[in-house]
N, C-alpha and C positions, 0 to 999 in steps of 0.2 A: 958705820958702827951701828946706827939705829938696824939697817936691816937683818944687820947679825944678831941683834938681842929680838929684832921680831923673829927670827926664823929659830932660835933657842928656844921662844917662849913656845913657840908652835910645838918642836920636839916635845919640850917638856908636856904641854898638851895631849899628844900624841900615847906617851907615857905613861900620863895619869889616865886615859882613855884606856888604853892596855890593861892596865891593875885595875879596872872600875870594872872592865867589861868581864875579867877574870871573876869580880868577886859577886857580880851579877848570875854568872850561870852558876855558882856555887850555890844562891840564894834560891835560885830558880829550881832549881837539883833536892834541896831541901826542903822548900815548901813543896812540888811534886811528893817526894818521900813522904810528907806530915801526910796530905792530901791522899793516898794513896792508902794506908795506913788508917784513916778513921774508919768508924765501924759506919756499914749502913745506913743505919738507923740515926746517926749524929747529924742534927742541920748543920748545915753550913749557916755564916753570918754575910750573910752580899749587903748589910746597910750602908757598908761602905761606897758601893759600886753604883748603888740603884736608887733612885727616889722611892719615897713610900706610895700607898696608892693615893694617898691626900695630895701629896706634891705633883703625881703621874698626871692630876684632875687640872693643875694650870698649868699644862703642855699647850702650844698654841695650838689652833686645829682649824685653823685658817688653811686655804687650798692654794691660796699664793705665795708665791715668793715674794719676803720684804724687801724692800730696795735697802739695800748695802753701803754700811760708811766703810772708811779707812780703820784695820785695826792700830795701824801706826803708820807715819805720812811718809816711812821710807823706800825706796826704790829698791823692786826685785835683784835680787844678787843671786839665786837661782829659782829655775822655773821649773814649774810642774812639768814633770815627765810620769805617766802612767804605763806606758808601753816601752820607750826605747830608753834604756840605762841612761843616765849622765854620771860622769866623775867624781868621787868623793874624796876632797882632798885628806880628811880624816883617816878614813878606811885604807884609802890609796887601791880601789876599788870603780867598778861602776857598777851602776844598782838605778832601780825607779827609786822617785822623789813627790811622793802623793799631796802634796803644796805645794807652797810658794814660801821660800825665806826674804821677808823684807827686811832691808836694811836699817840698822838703828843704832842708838847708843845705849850702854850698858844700863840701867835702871828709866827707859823711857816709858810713860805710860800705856799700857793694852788696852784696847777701848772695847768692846761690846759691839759687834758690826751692826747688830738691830735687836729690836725687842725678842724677850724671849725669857726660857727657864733655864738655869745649869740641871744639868741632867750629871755629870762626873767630874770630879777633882782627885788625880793622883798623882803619882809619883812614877813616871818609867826610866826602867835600869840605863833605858838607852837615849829616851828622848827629854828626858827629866821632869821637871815641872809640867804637868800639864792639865787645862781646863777645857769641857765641851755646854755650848749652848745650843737647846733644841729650838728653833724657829718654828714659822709658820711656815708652808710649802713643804711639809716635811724634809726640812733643809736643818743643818746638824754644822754647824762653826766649832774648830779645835784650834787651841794656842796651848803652840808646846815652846820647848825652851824657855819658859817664864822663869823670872828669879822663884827659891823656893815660898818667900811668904806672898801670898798674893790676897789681894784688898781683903779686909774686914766683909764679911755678909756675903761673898763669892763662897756659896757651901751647897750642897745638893739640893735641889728643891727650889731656891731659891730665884724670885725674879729679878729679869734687868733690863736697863732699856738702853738703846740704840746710844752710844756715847760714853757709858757708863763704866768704873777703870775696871778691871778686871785685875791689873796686876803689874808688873813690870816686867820689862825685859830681862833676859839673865842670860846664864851659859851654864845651862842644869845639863844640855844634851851631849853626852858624850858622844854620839852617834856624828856631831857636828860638832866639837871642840875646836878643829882647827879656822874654821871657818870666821870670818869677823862676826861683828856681834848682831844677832837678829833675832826675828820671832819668824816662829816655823811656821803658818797658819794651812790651814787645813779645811776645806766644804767639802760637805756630803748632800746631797738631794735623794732624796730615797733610798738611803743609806748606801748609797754608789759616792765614790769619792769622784769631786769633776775638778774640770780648770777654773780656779776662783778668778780669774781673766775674764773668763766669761760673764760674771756677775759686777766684776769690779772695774774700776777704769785707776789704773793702779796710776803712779806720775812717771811721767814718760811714755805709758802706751799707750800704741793709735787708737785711734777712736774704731775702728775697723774690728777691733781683737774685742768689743764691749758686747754681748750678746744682748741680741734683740728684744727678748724679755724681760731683761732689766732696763731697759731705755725705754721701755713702754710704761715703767712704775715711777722713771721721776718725771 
């Protein structure tokens, strides 16, 4: 009986993914249209998107990479694939997967993997809630799938240090509805997306998968 009402809830899931992702290109279709349609001469408003140049000024500008905590202490439930598609129970698709989804429970704390500034806080159609912090090493940390409200003082510009909550877990990402409940996370190093494997020593993985330059910083 339980697996029939989990396998309902998934449909349903599945469904409300369907009508989200319909009302998303309709959105997307319109702002294009708006976008398209202003005069030349009209700014655009990015304060949304971008730090001002006062906030740009505590970017860290350190040349190392900081040694990395846990954003949540749960085990991988899918792996970064960059190259070779993996299966998307949602989509019922295969596709690259530019993180790692760790396992969690629904409203678990997001922590702050190390010091640093937010540099974005939005909203996507597809991945939902999501927040980026710029590090040192010009290394770039994303938590998507957050629940929509996340902490107090997590706003553009803003700094944080290494522990620090960022937010909670949630199921904002229609792109990943059907999926149990996780945080998407996501590293960039030089604005290239890598294996956050290689920086992290996630629970459960060998010590072998931990790359060498982060073993050097603890």
């Amino acid at each position: 009986m339980e697996e029939n009402e989990i396998e309902t809830k998934r449909k349903q899931r599945i469904i409300y993914l369907s009508v989200a992702v319909a009302l998303a290109v309709i959105a997307i279709i319109i702002i294009a249209t708006t976008v398209a349609n202003k005069s030349p001469n009209e700014p655009i408003d990015t304060s949304s998107d971008t730090a001002t140049d006062d906030e740009q000024t505590n970017l860290p500008n350190s040349d190392t990479l900081p040694t990395f905590s846990l954003p949540v202490s749960g085990n991988i439930s899918m792996d970064f694939s960059d190259s070779v598609p993996v299966f998307s129970q949602t989509m019922n698709d295969y596709r690259t997967h530019l993180g790692v989804d760790l396992s969690a429970n629904l409203g678990d704390e997001v922590l702050a993997v190390a010091d640093g500034v937010v540099t974005n806080v939005w909203d996507d159609p597809f991945m939902g809630k999501c927040v980026s912090i710029e590090h040192s090493g010009n290394a770039v940390s994303i938590y998507k799938n957050l629940d929509p409200e996340v902490n107090d003082g997590i706003i553009i510009g803003a700094s944080v240090k290494s522990g620090d909550i960022i937010g909670a877990v949630g199921e904002s990402a229609m792109n990943e509805i059907a999926e149990e409940p996780h945080l998407h996370y996501e590293l960039k190093v030089n604005g290239t997306h890598v294996d956050p494997k290689k920086h992290f020593k996630f629970p459960g993985q060998k010590d072998e998968s931990t790359d060498s330059s982060t073993e050097s910083n603890q």
